[in-house]
C-alpha positions, 0 to 999 in steps of 0.5 A: 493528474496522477499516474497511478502504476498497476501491481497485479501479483502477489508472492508471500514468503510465510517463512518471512512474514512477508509479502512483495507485489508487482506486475506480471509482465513487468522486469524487475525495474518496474514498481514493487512493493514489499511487506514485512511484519515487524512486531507491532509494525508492518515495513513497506518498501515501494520501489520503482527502479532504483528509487524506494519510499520506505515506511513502517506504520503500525499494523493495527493503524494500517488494518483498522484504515484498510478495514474502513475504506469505502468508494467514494466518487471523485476521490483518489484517497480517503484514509492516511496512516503516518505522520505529517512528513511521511505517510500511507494515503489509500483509496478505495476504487468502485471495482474495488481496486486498492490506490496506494499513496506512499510519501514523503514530504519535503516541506510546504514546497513540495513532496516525493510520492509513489503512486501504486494501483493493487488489482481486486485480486491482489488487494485480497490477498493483502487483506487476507495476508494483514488479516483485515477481515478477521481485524474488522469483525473483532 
């Protein structure tokens, strides 16, 4: 079963592009995610005390998944943004909560992965900060 950590509050620093969630009641050795915009990329960092997946997929792939995304019963993640060694699974839960996946794949034998949870409220604030409204009506 997986254990997925809640990130409910968002800090965006415009001055940097960039982005970090985390828990409100939580120190700062609990899970965090970070963003930045880096030209036609977007850098994530998910780090959970000392350890940290980092990734930087491309900002159109990642909004056109995000854009995309729909409930579906009985699924964790139904979209992927990445390659085969190291990607981005997201989902979409039926209260509109936003289930991350970042991993790292090691071979056929296993794979390192951070599972994260973003609130309704701050997954709007993602969408609203990657401009993935805007993104799906163009």
């Amino acid at each position: 079963m997986r254990n997925f950590q809640t990130l409910d509050s968002v800090t965006v620093d415009a001055q940097n592009a960039s982005l970090e969630l985390y828990l409100s009641t939580a120190d700062d050795d609990q899970p965090r995610l970070a963003m930045q915009r880096e030209g036609a990329y977007v850098t994530i960092s998910a780090s959970y005390g000392p350890l940290e997946i980092a990734m930087r997929p491309r900002y159109e792939d990642l909004v056109r998944s995000l854009g995309r995304l729909g409930a579906v019963e009985g699924l964790h993640t139904t979209r992927q943004v990445g390659t085969g060694q190291a990607y981005l699974a997201i989902g979409l839960t039926p209260d509109n909560s936003l289930l991350m996946r970042l991993t790292i794949v090691a071979d056929a034998t296993g794979h390192l992965s951070l599972n994260m949870l973003l609130t309704d409220a701050a997954r709007g604030k993602l969408f609203q900060w990657l401009g993935v409204e805007e993104a799906a009506r163009a």
